[in-house]
C-alpha positions in Angstrom: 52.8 -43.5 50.2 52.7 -43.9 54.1 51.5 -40.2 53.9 48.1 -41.5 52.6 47.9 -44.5 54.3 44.4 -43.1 56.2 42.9 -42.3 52.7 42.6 -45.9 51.6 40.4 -46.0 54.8 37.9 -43.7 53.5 34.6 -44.8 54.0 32.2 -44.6 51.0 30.0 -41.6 52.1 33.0 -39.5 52.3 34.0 -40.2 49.1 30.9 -39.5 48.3 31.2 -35.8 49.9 34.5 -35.2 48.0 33.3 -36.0 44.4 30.0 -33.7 45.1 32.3 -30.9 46.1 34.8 -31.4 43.0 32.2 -31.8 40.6 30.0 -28.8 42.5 27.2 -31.8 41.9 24.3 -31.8 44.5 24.1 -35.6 43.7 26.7 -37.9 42.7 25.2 -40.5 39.8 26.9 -43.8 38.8 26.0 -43.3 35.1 29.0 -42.1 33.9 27.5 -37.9 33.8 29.2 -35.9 35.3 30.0 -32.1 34.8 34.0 -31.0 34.0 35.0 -34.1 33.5 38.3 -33.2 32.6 38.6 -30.7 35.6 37.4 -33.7 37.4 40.0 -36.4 36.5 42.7 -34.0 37.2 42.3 -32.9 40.3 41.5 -36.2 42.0 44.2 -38.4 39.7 46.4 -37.6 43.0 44.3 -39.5 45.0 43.0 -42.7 42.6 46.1 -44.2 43.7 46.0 -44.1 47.2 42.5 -44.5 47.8 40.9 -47.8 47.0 37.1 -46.6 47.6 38.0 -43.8 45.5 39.0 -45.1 42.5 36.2 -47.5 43.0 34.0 -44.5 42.7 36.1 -42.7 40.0 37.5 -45.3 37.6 33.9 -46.4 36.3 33.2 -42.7 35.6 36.0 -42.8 32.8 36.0 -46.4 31.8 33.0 -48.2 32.5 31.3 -47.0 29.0 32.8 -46.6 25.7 31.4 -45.2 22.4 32.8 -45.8 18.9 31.5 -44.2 16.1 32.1 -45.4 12.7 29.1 -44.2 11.0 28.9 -41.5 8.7 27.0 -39.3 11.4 28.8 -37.4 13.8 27.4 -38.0 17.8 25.7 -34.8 17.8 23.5 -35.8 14.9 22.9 -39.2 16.2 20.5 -37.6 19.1 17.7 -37.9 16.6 17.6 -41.3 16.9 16.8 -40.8 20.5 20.4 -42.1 21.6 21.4 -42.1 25.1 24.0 -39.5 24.6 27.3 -40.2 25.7 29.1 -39.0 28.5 32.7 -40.1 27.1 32.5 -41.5 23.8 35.5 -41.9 21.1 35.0 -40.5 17.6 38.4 -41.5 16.1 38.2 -39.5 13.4 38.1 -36.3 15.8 40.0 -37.8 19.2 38.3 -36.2 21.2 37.3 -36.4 25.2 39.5 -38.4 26.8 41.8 -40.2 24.4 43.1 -43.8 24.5 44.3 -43.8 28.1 41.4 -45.7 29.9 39.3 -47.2 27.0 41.2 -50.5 27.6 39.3 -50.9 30.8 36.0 -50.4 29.2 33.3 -52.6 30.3 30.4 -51.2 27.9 30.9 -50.9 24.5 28.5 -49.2 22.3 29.9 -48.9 18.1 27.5 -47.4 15.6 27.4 -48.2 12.4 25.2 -47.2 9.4 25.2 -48.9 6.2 26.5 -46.8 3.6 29.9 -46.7 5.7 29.8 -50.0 5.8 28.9 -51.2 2.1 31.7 -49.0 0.9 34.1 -49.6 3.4 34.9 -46.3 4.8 33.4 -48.1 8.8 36.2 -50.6 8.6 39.2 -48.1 7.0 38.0 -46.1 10.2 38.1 -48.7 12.8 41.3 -50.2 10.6 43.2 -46.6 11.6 42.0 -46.0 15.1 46.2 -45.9 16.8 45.5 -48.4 20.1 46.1 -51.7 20.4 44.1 -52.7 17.5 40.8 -50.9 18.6 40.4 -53.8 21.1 38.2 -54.1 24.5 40.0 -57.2 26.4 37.4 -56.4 29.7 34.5 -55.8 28.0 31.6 -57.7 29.1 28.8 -56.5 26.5 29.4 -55.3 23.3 26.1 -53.1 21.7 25.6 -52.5 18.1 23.6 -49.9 17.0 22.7 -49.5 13.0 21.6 -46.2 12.5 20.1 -44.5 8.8 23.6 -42.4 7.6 21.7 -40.8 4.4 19.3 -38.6 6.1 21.0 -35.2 5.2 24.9 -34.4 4.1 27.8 -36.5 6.4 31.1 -35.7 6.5 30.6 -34.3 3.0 30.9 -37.6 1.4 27.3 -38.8 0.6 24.0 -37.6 1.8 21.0 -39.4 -0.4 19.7 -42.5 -1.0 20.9 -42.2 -4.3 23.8 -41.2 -3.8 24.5 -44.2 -1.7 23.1 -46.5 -3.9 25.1 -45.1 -6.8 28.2 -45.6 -4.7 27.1 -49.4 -4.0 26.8 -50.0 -7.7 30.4 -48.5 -8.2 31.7 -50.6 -5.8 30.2 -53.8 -7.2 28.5 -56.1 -5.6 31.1 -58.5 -4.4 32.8 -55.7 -2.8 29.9 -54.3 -0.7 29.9 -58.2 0.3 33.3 -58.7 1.3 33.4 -55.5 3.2 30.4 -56.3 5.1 31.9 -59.7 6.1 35.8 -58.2 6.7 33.9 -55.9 9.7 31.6 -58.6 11.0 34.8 -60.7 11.1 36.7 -57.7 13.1 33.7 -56.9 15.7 34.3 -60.4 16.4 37.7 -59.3 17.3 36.9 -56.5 19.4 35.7 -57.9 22.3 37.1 -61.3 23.1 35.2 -62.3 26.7 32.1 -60.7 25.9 29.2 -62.0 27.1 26.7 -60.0 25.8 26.1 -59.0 22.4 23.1 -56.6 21.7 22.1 -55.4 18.4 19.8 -52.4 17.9 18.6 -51.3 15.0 17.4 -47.3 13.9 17.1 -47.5 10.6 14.2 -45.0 8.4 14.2 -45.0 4.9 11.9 -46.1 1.6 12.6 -49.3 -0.2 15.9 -49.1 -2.0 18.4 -51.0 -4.2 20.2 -51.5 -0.9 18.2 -53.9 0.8 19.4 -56.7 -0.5 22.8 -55.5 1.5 21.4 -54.1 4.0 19.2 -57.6 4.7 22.5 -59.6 4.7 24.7 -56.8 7.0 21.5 -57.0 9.9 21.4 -60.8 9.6 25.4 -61.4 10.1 24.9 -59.1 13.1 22.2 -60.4 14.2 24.2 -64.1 14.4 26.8 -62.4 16.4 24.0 -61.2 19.0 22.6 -63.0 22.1 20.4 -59.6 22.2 18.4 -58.2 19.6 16.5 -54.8 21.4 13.9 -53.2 18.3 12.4 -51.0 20.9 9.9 -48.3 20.1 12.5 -45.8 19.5 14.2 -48.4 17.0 12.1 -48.8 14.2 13.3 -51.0 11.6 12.1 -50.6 8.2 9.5 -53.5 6.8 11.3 -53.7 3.7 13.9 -55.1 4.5 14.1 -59.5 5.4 15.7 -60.9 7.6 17.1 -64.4 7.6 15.9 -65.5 10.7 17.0 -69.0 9.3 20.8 -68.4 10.1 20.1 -66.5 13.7 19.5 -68.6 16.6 20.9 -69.0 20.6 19.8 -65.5 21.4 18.6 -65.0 24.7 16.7 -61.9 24.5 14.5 -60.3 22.1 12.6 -57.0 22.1 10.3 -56.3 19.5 8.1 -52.8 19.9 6.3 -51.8 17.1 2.6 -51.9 16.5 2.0 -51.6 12.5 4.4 -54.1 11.0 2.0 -57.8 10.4 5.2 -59.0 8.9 8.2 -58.0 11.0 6.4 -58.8 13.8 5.8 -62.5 12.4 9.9 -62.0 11.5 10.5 -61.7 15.5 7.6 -64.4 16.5 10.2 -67.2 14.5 13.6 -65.1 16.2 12.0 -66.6 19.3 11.1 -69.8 18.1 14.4 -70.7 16.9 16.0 -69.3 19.6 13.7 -71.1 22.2 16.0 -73.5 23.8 18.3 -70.3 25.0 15.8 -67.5 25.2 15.5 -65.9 28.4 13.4 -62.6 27.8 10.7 -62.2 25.1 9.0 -58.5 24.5 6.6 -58.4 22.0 3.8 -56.0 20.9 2.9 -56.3 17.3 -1.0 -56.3 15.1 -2.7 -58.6 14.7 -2.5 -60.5 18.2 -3.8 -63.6 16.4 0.4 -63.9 15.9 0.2 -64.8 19.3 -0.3 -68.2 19.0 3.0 -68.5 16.6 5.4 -68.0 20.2 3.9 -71.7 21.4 3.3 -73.7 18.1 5.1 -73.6 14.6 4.4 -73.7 11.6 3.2 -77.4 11.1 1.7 -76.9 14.3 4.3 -78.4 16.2 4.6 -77.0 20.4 7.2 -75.0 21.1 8.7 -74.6 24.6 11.3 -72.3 26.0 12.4 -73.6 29.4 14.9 -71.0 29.7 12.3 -67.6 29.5 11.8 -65.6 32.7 10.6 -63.1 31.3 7.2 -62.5 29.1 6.1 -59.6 28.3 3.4 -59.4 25.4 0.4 -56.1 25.2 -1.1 -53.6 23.0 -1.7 -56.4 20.4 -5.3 -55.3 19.1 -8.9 -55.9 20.3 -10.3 -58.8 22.1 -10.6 -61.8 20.5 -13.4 -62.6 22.4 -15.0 -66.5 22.4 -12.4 -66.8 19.3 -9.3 -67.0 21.4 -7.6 -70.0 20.4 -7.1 -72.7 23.4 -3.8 -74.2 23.3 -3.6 -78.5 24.4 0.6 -78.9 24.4 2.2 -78.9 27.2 3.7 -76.4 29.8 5.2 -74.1 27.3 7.0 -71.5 30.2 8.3 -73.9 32.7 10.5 -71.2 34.9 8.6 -68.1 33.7 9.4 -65.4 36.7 7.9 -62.0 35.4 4.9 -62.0 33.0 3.2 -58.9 31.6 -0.3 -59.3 29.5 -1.3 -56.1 28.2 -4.0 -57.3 25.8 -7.2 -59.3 26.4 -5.6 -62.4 27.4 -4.9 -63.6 23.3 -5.6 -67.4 24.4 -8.4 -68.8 25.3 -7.1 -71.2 28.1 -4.2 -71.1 31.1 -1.1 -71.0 28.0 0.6 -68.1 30.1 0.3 -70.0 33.6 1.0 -73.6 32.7 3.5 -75.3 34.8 5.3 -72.0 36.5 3.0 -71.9 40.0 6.0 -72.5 41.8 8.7 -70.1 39.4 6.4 -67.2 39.3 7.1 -64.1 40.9 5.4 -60.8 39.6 2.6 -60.6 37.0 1.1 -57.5 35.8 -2.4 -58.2 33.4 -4.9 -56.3 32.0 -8.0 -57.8 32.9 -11.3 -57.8 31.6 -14.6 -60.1 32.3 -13.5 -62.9 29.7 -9.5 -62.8 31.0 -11.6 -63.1 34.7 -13.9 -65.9 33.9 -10.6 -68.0 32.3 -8.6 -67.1 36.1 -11.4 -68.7 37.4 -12.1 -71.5 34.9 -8.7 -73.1 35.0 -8.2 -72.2 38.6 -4.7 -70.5 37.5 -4.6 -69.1 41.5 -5.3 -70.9 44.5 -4.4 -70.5 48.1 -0.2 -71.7 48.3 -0.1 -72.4 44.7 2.5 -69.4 43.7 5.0 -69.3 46.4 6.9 -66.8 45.1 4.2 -64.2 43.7 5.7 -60.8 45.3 4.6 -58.1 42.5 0.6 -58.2 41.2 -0.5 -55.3 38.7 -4.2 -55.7 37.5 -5.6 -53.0 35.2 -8.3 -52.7 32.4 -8.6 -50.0 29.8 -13.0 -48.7 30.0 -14.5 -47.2 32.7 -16.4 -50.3 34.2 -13.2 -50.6 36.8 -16.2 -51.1 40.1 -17.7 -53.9 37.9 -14.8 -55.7 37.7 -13.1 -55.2 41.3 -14.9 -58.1 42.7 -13.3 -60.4 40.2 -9.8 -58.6 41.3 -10.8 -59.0 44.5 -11.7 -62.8 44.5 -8.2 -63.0 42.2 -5.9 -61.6 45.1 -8.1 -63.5 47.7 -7.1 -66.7 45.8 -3.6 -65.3 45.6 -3.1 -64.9 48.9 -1.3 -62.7 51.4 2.3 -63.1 50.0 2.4 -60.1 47.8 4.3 -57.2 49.0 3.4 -54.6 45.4 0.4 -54.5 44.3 -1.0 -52.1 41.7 -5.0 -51.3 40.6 -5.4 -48.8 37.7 -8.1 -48.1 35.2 -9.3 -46.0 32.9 -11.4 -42.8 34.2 -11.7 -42.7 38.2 -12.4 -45.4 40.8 -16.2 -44.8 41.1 -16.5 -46.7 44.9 -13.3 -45.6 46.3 -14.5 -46.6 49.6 -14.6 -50.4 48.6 -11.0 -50.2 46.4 -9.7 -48.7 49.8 -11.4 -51.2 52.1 -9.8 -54.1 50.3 -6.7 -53.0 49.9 -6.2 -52.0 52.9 -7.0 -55.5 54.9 -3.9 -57.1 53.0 -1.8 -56.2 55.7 1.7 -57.7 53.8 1.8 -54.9 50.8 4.8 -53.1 50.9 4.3 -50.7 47.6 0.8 -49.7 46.6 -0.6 -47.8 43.1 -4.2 -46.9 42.7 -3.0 -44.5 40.5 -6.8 -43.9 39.2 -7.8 -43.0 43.0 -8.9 -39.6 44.1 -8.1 -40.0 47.8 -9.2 -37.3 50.8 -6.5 -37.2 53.5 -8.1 -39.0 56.0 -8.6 -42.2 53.6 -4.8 -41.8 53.2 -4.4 -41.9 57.1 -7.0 -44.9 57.3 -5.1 -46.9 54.6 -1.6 -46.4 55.6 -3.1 -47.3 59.7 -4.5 -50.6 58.1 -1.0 -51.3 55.9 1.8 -51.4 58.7 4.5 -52.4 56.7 3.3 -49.8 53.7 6.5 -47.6 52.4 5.7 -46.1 49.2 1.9 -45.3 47.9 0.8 -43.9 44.5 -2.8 -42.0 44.2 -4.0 -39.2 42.1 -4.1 -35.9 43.5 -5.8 -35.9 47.4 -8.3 -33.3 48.5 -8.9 -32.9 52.4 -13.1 -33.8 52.2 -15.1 -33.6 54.9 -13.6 -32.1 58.3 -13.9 -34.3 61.8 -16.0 -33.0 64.1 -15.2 -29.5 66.1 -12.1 -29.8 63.9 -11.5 -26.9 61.4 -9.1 -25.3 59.5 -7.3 -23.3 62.1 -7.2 -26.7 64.4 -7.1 -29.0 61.8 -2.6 -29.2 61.9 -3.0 -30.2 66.0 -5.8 -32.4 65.7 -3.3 -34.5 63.5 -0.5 -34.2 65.6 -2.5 -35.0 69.0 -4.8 -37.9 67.2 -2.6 -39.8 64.7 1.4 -39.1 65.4 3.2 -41.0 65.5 2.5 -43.5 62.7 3.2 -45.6 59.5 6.9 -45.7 60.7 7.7 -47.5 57.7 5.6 -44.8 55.2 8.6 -42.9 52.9 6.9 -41.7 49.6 3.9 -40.8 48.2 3.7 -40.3 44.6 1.2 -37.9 43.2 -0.6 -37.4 39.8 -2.6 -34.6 39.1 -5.8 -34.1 37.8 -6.6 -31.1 35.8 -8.5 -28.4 37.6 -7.3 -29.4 41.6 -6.2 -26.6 44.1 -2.4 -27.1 44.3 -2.4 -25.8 48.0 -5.0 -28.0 48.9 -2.7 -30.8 47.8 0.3 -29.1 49.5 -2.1 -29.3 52.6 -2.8 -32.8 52.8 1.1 -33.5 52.1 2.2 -31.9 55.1 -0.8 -33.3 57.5 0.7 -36.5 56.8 4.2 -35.6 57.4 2.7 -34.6 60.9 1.6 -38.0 61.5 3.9 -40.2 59.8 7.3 -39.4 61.2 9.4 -41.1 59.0 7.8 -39.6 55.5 10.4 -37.9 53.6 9.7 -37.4 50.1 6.6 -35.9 48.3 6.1 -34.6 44.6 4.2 -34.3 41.3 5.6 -35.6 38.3 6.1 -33.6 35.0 4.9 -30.0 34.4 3.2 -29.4 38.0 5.8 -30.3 39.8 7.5 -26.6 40.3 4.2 -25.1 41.5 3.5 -28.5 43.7 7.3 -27.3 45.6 6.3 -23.8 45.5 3.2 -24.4 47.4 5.0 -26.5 49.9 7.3 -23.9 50.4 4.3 -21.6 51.2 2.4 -23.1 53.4 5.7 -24.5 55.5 6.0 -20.8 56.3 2.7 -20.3 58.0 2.7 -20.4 61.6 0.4 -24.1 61.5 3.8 -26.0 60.8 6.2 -23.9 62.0 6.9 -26.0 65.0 8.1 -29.2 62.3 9.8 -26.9 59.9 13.3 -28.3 59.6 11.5 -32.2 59.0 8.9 -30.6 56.6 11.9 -28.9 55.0 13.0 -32.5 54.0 9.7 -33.4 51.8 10.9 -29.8 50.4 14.3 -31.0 49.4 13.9 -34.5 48.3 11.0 -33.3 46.1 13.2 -30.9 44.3 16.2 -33.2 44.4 14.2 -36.0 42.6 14.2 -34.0 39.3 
């Protein structure tokens, strides 16, 4: 052991070098995906026991996540539910990937179930046979259920319909299909003793059936073992079937993302509400956004607070309610609240959102239009001091009057004061007086991050900006142009004029994030890039997101090569690297 003694003294970034070179990965990623990992684990098992920073890197790789499938779907099919896949997962009925030997370690458990398996009792005979330990996870920390539709095509042979499935119900009977949905409720319990998290998701997409009535009670016993319940976008739960919020209370987080469902929407509204002595994140967008006023008063009208939310986030809810938006008289209903997004027509008439939390909150992103204004300013929700903590401000409005409204924006941050570090202005259709969205910005000397992602930008407004906005390290614009040249400066001069007038500056400048509008000269873009680079010394990463961004490299790669840059080639190689290596 003496013989590796100077291996446990590895520092991290070495590790780091030995991984990428084992894996033949230009990157090494925390997430658990990694090529070979079998080839991996074997040639570096030497080491994991002589290295502590190694096996700090390598363990979570194996261990950290754990998948169990007891649905009727094998993991390849369960990609159409838009399932992260899994980098090591365990399908007991297969055993395949990497066995039993580090599951015990797990941290992250993810089991999918569907209901068919579960009705008939094939998902607990599974988990009943699986040969370790009793299938259970004594580290895991958050145990994540997800319910996914089993009858969408032939599984496993065994049933494939809806009708099928319901014929197998009936043969069951209907006590059975109730005591085999409580026996595996009972045993998830089991599986995780000191978890602290339970997360429920559900993916299931189906007509009405004889099955609901199951299917209602199997998602409402989950459910009660859940302090999470995520029905994002990409889990869409079928109206049909109820839910007894009733029975589940003490969650802390719910996520509803929808946008058709009047009544499962309303379902989630009272999940909060019952939960609202525990809750601690609330997501919510649902039609119509008159349901709004159901998070802060029940049913008899009664106010409802939840002094445990930080975070709010409620949009895409329907039109403006315009002088109808109800004005609510209880009392602070989000005493702590930390991060609150509006993306609506603020639904209430009044400060309901701001109440109480001056001194909790610490980002807020809105969407403003001249009623949401006019109420900022009505109930003097900002003043000078009044939000301490307010670091992160995102304002933006979905019509194309964005110059009309920037000097309500602009009176909102002034009242808001220099404390924020991100700030973010977007709009619908382009910034018609750039010149005045650039001038404002640009005397708030603390921001840190800035988007004006519906900004059309000519280099030397970019140079101008980050001169005014010392401390600026990462900017977002749409796609620059160079506009009108200095005087005596032109194209041939245009690389030395930079170098001799502006370098060095913005020290602390990094990124600049680029969108593209259709119909702009990709060079030209390239162009202003690399200008900057010449000025800014420390600016190392560049790039176009989605489909432009090959040609956006290539043309960086082009115009490096011409003789205009040649002398900063190896730094101007970096924006070239880190661009590609963001993929």
């Amino acid at each position: 052991m003496s013989t590796f003694s100077p291996l446990q003294r590895l520092p991290l970034h070495v590790v780091d070098l030995i991984v990428k070179h084992v894996t033949g990965s230009s990157r090494l990623v925390y997430d658990g995906v990694l090529p070979n990992s079998h080839e991996y684990r074997v040639l570096l098992k030497p080491l994991l026991w002589v290295c502590h920073n190694l096996r700090a890197v390598a363990y979570p790789l194996f261990c950290h996540d754990s998948e169990l499938n007891l649905s009727s779907l094998p993991f390849d099919d369960l990609d159409e539910y838009y399932l992260r896949a899994p980098a090591t997962h365990i399908d007991y009925r297969h055993r395949n990937h990497l066995g039993y030997s580090t599951h015990h370690m797990a941290k992250d458990v993810t089991i999918f179930l569907d209901e068919l398996a579960v009705f008939n009792g094939k998902a607990l005979d599974t988990l009943s046979s699986v040969p370790y330990d009793g299938c259970t996870f004594p580290l895991a920390r958050k145990l994540t259920l997800v319910l996914v539709n089993g009858t969408d095509g032939e599984a496993d042979g065994d049933y494939g319909t809806e009708d099928a499935g319901a014929d197998e119900a009936f043969r069951i009977g209907p006590q059975r299909v109730e005591d085999n949905i409580g026996s595996l409720v009972e045993r998830i319990k089991q599986m995780a003793p000191v978890a602290s998290e339970y997360s429920v998701r559900s993916v299931l997409r189906r007509e009405p059936s004889v099955l609901d009535q199951y299917c209602s009670d199997l998602v409402s016993r989950l459910y009660q073992l859940a302090s999470r319940i995520d029905h994002g976008r990409n889990f869409d739960f079928v109206d049909h079937v109820e839910l007894q919020v009733e029975l589940i209370r003490n969650l802390t987080h719910v996520s509803y993302v929808s946008g058709s469902s009047m009544s499962n929407s309303y379902r989630y509204i009272q999940l909060a509400r019952n939960s609202a002595p525990t809750l601690q994140s609330l997501v919510l967008e649902s039609e119509p956004d008159i349901y709004i006023q159901g998070i802060v008063m029940d049913a008899d009208g009664n106010h409802v607070s939840y002094p445990c939310l930080h975070t709010l986030a409620i949009w895409e809810m329907g039109d403006s309610l315009g002088s109808e938006r109800p004005v609510f008289k209880g009392a602070a209903p989000f005493p702590i609240l930390q991060r609150l997004r509006i993306g609506i027509d603020v639904p209430f008439g009044d400060d309901t959102f701001f109440r109480g939390n001056a001194t909790t909150l610490e980002a807020i992103h809105m969407q403003l239009d001249i009623e949401s204004i006019s109420m900022l300013s009505k109930y003097t929700v900002f003043t000078p001091g009044s939000h301490p903590r307010l670091k992160v401000v995102k304002f933006w409005h979905k019509n194309n009057s964005g110059s009309e409204l920037l000097p309500g924006v602009s009176s909102i941050m002034n009242d808001i004061g220099p404390r924020p570090t991100v700030c973010q202005y977007s709009q619908w259709g382009l910034v018609k007086d750039p010149e005045s969205t650039l001038s404002f910005f640009g005397s708030r000397a603390n921001i840190q991050v800035l988007t004006l992602s519906s900004l059309v930008p000519t280099l030397w407004q970019v140079i101008t900006l980050i001169q005014s906005l010392p401390l600026l390290s990462d900017l977002r614009t749409m796609n620059p142009c160079l506009g009108p040249m200095p005087d005596g400066v032109d194209l041939d001069s245009l690389s030395e004029h930079v170098r001799s007038k502006y370098a060095p500056m913005g020290r602390r400048f990094r990124c600049w994030h680029i969108t593209k509008r259709d119909g702009s000269n990709m060079e030209e873009i390239a162009s202003c890039v690399l200008l900057l680079a010449l000025a800014c010394p420390n600016f190392g990463y560049a790039a176009l997101s989605g489909r432009w961004r090959r040609q956006f490299m290539n043309a960086m790669k082009k115009k490096i090569g011409e003789p205009e840059f040649e002398q900063d080639t190896p730094r101007l190689n970096r924006l070239l690297f880190n661009g590609w290596e963001s993929r």
